[in-house]
VEXBABA-751648 format. One record per residue (C-alpha): residue in three letters; x, y, z. Coordinates in pm, 1 decimal, decimal comma. Layout:
! VEXBABA-751648
<res=ALA; X=X; Y=Y; Z=Z>
...
END
This chain:
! VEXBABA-751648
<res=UNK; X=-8463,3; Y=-8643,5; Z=766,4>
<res=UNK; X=-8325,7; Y=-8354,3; Z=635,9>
<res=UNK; X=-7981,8; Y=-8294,4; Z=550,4>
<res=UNK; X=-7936,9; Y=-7998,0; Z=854,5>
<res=UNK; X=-8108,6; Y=-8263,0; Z=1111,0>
<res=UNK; X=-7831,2; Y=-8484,2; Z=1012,1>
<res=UNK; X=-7552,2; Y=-8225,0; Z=1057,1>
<res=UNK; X=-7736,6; Y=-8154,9; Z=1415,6>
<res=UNK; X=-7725,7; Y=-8466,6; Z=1509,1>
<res=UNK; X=-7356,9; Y=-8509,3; Z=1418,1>
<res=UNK; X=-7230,3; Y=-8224,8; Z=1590,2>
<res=UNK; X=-7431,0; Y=-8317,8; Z=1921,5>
<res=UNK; X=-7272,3; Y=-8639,5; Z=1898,1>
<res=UNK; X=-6937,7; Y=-8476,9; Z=1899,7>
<res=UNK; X=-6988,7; Y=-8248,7; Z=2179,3>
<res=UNK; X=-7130,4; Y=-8507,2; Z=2390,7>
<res=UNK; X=-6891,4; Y=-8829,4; Z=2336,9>
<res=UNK; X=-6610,8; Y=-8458,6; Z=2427,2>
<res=UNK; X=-6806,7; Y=-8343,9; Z=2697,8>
<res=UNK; X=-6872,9; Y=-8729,0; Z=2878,6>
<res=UNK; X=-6559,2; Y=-8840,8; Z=2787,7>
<res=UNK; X=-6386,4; Y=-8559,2; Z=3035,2>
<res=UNK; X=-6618,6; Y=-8486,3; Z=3264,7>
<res=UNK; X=-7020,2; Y=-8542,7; Z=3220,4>
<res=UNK; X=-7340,2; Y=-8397,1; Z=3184,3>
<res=UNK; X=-7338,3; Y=-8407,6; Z=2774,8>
<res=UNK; X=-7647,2; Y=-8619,5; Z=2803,2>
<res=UNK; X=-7829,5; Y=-8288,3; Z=2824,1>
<res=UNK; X=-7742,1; Y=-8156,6; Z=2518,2>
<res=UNK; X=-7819,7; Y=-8477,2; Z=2296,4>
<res=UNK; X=-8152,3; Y=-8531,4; Z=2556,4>
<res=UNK; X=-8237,9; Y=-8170,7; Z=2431,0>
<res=UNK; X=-8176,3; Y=-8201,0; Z=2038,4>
<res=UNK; X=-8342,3; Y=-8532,4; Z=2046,8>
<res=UNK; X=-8687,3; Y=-8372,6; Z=2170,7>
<res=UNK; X=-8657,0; Y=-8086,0; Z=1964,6>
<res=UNK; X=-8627,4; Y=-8255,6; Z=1658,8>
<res=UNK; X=-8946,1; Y=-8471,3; Z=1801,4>
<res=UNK; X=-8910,8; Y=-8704,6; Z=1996,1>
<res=UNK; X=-9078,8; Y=-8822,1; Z=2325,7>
<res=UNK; X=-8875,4; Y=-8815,1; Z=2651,0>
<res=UNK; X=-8879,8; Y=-9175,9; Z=2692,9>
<res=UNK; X=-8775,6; Y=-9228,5; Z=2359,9>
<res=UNK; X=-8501,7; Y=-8957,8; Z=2349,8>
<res=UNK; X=-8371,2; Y=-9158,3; Z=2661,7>
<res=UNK; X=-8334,6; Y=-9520,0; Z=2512,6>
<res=UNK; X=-8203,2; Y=-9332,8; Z=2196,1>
<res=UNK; X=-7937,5; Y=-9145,3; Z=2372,4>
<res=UNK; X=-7770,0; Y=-9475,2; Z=2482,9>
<res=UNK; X=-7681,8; Y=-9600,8; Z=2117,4>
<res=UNK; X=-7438,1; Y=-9288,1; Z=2148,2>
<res=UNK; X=-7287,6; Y=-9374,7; Z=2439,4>
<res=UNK; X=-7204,3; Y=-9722,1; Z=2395,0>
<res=UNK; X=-7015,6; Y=-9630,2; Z=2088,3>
<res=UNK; X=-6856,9; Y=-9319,3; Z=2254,7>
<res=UNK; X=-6730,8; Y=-9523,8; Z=2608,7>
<res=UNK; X=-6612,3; Y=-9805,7; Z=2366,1>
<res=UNK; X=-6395,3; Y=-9556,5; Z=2166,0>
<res=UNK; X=-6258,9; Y=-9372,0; Z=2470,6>
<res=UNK; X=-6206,6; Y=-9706,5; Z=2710,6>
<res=UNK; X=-5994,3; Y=-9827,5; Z=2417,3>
<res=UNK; X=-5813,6; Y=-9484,7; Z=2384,7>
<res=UNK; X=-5731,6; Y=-9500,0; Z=2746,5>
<res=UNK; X=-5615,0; Y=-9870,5; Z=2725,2>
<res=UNK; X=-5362,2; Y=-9789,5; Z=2465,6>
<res=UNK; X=-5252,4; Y=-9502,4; Z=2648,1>
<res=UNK; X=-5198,4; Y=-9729,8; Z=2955,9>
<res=UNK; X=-5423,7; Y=-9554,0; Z=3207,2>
<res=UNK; X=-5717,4; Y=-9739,9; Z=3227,2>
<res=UNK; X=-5666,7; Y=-9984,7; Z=3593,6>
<res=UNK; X=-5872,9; Y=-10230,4; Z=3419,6>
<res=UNK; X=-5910,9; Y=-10480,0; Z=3740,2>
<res=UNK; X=-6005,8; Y=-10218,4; Z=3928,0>
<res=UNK; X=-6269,7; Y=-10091,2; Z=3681,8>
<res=UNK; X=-6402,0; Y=-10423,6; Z=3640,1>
<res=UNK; X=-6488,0; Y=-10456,4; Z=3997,0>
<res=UNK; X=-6647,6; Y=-10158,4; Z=4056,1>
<res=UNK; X=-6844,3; Y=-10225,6; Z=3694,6>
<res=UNK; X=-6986,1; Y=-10521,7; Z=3810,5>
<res=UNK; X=-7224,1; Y=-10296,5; Z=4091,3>
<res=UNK; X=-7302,3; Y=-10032,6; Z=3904,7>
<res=UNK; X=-7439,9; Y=-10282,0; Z=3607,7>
<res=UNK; X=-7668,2; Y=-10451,3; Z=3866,5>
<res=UNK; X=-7774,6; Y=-10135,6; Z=3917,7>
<res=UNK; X=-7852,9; Y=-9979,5; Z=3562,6>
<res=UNK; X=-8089,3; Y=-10291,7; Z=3545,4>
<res=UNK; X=-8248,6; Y=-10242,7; Z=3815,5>
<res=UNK; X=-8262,4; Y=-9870,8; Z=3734,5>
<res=UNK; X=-8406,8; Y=-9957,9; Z=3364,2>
<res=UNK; X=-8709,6; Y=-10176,4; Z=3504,1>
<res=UNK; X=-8790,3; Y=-9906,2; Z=3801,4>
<res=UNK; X=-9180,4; Y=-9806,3; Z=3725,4>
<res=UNK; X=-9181,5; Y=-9522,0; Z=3925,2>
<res=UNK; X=-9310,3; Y=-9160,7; Z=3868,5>
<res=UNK; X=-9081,0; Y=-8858,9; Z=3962,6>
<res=UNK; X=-9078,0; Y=-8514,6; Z=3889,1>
<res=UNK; X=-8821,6; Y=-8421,0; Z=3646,0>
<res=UNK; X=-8811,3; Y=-8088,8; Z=3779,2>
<res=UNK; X=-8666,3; Y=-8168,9; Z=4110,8>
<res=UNK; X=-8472,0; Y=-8420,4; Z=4002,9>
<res=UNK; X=-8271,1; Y=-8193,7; Z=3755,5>
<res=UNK; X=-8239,3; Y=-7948,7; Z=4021,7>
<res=UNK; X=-8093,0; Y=-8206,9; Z=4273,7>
<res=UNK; X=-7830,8; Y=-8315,3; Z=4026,3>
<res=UNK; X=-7728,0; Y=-7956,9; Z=3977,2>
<res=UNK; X=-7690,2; Y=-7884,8; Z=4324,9>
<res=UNK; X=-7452,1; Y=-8202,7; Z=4340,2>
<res=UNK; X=-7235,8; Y=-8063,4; Z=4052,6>
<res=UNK; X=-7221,1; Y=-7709,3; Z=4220,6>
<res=UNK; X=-7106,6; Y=-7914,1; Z=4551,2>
<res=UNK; X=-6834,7; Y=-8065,8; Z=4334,6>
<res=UNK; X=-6716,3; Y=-7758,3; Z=4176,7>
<res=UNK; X=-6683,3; Y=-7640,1; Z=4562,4>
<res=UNK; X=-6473,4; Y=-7936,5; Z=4613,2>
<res=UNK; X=-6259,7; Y=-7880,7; Z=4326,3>
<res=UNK; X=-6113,0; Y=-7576,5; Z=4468,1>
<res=UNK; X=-6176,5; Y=-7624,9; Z=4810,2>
<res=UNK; X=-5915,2; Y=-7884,2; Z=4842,4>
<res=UNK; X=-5786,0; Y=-7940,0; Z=4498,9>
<res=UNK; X=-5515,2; Y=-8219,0; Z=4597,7>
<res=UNK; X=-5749,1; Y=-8470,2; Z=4783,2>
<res=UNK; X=-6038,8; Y=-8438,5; Z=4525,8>
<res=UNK; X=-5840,6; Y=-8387,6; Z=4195,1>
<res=UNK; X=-5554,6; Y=-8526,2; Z=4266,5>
<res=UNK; X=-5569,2; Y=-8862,8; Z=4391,6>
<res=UNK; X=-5525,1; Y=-9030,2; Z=4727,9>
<res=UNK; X=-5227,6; Y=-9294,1; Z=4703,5>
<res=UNK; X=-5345,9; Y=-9468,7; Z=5057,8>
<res=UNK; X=-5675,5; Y=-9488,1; Z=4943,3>
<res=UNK; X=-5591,4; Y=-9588,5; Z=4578,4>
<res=UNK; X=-5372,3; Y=-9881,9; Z=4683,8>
<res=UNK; X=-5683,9; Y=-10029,8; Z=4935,7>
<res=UNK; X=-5909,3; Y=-10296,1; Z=4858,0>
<res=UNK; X=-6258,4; Y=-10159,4; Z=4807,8>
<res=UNK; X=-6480,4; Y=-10255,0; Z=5071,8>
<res=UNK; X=-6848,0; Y=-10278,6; Z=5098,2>
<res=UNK; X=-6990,2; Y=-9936,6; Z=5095,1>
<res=UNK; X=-6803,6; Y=-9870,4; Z=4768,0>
<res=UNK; X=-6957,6; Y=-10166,2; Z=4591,9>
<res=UNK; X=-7306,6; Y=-9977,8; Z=4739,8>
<res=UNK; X=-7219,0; Y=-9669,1; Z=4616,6>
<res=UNK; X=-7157,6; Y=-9797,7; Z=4262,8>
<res=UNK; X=-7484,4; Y=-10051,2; Z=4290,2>
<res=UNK; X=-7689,1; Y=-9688,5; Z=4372,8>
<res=UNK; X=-7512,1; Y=-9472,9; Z=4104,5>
<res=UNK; X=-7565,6; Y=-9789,3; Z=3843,9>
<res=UNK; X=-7974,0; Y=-9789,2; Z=3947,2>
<res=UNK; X=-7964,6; Y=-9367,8; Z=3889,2>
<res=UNK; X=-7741,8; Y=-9460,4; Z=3564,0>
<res=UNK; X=-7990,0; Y=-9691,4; Z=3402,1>
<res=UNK; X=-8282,0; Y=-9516,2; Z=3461,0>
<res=UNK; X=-8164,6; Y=-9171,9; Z=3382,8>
<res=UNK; X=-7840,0; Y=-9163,6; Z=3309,6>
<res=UNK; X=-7813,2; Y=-8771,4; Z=3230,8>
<res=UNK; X=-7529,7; Y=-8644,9; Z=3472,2>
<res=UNK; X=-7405,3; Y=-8953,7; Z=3621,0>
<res=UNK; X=-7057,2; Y=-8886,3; Z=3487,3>
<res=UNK; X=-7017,8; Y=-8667,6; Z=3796,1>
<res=UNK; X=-7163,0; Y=-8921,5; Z=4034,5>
<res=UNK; X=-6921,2; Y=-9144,8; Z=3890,9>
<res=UNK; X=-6637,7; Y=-8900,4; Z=3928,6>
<res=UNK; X=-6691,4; Y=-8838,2; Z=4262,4>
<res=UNK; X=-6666,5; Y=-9180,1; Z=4412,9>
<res=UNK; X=-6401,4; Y=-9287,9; Z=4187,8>
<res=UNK; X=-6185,7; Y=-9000,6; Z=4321,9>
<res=UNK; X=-6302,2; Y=-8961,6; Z=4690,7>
<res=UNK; X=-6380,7; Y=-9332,1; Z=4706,1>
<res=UNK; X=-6130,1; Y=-9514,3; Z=4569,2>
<res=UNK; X=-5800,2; Y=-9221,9; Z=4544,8>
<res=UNK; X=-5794,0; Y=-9175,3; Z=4159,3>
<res=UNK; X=-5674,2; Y=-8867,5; Z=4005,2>
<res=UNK; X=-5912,7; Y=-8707,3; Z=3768,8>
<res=UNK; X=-5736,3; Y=-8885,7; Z=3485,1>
<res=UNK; X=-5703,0; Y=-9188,8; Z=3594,5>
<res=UNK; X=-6078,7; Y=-9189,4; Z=3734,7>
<res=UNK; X=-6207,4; Y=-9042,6; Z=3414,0>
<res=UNK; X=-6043,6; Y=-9387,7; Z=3220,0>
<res=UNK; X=-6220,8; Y=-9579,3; Z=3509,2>
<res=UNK; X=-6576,6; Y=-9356,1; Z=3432,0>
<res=UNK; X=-6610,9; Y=-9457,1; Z=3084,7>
<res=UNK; X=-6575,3; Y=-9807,0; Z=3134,6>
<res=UNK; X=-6777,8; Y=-9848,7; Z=3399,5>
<res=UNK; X=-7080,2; Y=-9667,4; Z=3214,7>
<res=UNK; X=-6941,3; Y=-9899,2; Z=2872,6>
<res=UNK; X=-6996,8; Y=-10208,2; Z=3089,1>
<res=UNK; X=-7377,6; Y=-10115,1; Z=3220,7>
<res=UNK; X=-7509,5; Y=-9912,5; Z=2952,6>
<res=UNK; X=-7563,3; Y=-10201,2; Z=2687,8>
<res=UNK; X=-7771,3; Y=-10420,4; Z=3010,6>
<res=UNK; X=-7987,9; Y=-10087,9; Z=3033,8>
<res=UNK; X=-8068,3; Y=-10034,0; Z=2668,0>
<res=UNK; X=-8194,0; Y=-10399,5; Z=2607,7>
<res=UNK; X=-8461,0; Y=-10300,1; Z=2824,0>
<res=UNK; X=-8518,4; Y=-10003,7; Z=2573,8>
<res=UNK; X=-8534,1; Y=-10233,9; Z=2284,2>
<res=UNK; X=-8754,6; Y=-10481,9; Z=2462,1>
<res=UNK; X=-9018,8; Y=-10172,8; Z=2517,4>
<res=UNK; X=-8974,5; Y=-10041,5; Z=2172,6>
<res=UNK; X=-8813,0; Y=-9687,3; Z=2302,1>
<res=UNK; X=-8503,3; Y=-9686,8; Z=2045,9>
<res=UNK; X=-8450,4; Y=-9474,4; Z=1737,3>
<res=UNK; X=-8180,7; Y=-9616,3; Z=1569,7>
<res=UNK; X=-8145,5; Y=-9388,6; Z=1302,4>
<res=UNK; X=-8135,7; Y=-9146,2; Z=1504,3>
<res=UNK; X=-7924,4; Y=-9333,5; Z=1773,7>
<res=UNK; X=-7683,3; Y=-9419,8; Z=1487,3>
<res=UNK; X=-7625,2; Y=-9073,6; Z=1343,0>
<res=UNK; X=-7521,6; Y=-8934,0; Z=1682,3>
<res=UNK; X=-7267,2; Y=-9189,1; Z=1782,1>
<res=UNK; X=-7093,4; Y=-9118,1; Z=1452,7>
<res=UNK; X=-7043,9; Y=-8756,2; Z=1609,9>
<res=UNK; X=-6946,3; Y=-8916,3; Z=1945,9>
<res=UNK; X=-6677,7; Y=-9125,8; Z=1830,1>
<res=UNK; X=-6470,3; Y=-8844,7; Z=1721,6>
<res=UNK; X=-6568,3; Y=-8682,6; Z=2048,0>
<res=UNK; X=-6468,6; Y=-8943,8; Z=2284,8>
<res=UNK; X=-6130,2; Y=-9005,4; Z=2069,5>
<res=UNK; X=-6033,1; Y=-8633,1; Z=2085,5>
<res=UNK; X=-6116,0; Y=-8609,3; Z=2487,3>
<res=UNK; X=-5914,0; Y=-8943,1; Z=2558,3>
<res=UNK; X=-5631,0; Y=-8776,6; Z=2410,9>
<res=UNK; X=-5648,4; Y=-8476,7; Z=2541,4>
<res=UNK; X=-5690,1; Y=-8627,0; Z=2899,3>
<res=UNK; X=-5396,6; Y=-8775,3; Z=2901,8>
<res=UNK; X=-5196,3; Y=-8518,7; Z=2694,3>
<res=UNK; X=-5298,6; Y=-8194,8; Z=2910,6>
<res=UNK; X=-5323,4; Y=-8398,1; Z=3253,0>
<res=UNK; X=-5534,8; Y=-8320,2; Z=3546,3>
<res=UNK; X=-5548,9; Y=-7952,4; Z=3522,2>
<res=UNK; X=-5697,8; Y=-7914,7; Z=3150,3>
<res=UNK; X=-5954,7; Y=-8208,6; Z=3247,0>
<res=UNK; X=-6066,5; Y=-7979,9; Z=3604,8>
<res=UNK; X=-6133,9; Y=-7696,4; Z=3378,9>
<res=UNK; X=-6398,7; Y=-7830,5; Z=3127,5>
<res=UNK; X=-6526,2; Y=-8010,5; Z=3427,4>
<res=UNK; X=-6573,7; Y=-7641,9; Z=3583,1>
<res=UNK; X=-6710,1; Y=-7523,1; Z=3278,8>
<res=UNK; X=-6926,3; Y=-7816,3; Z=3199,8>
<res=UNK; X=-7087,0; Y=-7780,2; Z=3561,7>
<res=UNK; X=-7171,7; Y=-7443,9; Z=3524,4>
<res=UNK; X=-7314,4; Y=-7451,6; Z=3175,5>
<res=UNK; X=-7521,1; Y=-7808,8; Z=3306,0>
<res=UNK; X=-7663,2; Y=-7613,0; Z=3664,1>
<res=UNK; X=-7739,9; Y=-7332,5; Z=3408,0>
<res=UNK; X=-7991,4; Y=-7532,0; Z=3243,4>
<res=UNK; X=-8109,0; Y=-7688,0; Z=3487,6>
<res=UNK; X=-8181,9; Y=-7447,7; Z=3712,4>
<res=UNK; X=-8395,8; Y=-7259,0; Z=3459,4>
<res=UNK; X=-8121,7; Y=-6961,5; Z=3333,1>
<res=UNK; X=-8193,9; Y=-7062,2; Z=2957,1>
<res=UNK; X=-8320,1; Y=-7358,5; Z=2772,8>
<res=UNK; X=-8113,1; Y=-7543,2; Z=2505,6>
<res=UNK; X=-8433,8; Y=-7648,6; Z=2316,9>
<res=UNK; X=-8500,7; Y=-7310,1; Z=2268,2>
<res=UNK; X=-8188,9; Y=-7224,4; Z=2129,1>
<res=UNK; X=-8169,5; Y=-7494,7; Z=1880,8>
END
C-alpha cells in the first residue's frame, strides 16, 4: 500500500465519521474509495463497518459527555433495529443496486422537502411526542431500518433521522446523539457476519477509522456547539451531493 492510498484512506475516514456523525450518507464516499482502490463490492461493504464502529463509538461518547445522548431511550429503540441488521446481514437476496440507490435518493430529496416545508415539526422536535412511550409501530420501524442497515447500510443515517424526529419528537440534535448509537449498537452484530464469510479488510478497515475518529469527534462538537440550524445545513448539503451521485450527475470513483 502506498503511502498516497494511505493518506486516501485517512481523509475518507474523516469526511465520513463528519459527514455520518451529522447527518448520513458518508458511506458513499468510503463505499467509492474502497472499490477504486480495488476492492469487490461485497468486500468494500464488510470493510466499511470497521469505520463505523470506531466512528459511532467516538461520537456516542462525545454526546454522552456533552449530556445529550437520552440513553434509555436509545437503548430501546437499539434493541429493534439490531434484530434487524442481523437479519439484514444473512438476507441472500439479489437486488439491483441501481434502483435501490435511486430509491434512497428520492427519500433524502423527500426529507430535504420536509426540512423546509415545516421546519419546526421535522427539525425541531415534538415535546408531546418526545415525552410518549414508543409504541409498536416504532419498534417496527426501527426492526425494518435495522434489516436495510445490516445489509446495506449506505444512507441509513437519514432513515434513522427521520423516525427519530417524526417518530419519537427529537430535535435534530438530540436525534442525531440517538442515530449514532443506535447504528454503534447493531453495526458490530452485522459485521460478525462479515468476518464469518471472510468479506473484511482490516487493513484497510483500520486505516479509515483512524480518519473517522477525528471526524465523528469534530461533528459531535459541532452539533452541539452550532445547534439545530448548522446540523440542517450539512444535512441539506449532504442530501444533495448523495442524490447527485446517485442519480447519475457524476461519479466519485471517477474523480478519485
Amino acid at each position: 500500500m502506498s503511502v498516497s492510498e494511505i493518506a486516501l484512506l485517512i481523509a475518507a475516514g474523516l469526511m465520513v465519521g463528519f459527514i455520518n456523525t451529522l447527518a448520513g450518507g458518508g458511506s458513499i464516499i468510503s463505499l467509492s474509495i474502497l472499490m477504486a482502490l480495488g476492492l469487490p463490492p461485497t468486500l468494500a461493504n464488510g470493510t466499511n463497518r470497521v469505520g463505523i464502529i470506531i466512528q459511532t463509538l467516538t461520537a456516542t461518547t462525545s454526546f454522552r459527555q456533552q449530556k445529550v445522548l437520552e440513553t434509555k431511550k436509545a437503548i430501546k429503540l437499539a434493541i429493534p433495529a439490531t434484530i434487524g441488521s442481523v437479519i439484514g446481514a444473512f438476507i441472500a437476496v439479489d437486488i439491483n443496486e441501481d434502483i435501490f440507490e435511486k430509491a434512497i435518493g428520492v427519500t433524502m430529496l423527500i426529507m430535504l422537502v420536509f426540512i423546509f416545508y415545516n421546519p419546526k415539526k421535522y427539525i425541531y422536535g415534538n415535546i408531546q411526542i418526545e415525552n410518549k412511550p414508543f409504541t409498536w409501530k416504532t419498534y417496527l420501524v426501527f426492526l425494518l431500518i435495522g434489516t436495510y442497515g445490516g445489509f446495506i447500510h449506505m444512507g441509513v443515517g437519514y432513515f434513522l433521522l427521520t423516525a427519530i424526529v417524526m417518530g419519537a419528537g427529537f430535535d435534530l440534535v438530540k436525534a442525531n446523539a440517538i442515530k449514532v448509537f443506535v447504528v454503534l449498537a447493531y453495526i458490530p452484530f452485522s459485521l460478525l457476519v462479515f468476518i464469518y464469510y471472510g468479506q473484511v479488510n482490516w487493513l484497510y478497515g483500520i486505516i479509515i477509522a483512524i480518519g473517522s475518529v477525528s471526524g465523528a469527534l469534530i461533528a459531535s462538537r459541532l452539533a452541539v456547539s452550532k445547534g439545530i440550524e448548522f446540523v440542517k445545513w450539512v444535512i441539506v448539503i449532504v442530501i444533495l451531493l448523495t442524490t447527485g451521485q446517485m442519480f447519475g450527475l457524476y461519479d466519485l470513483r471517477e474523480l478519485i
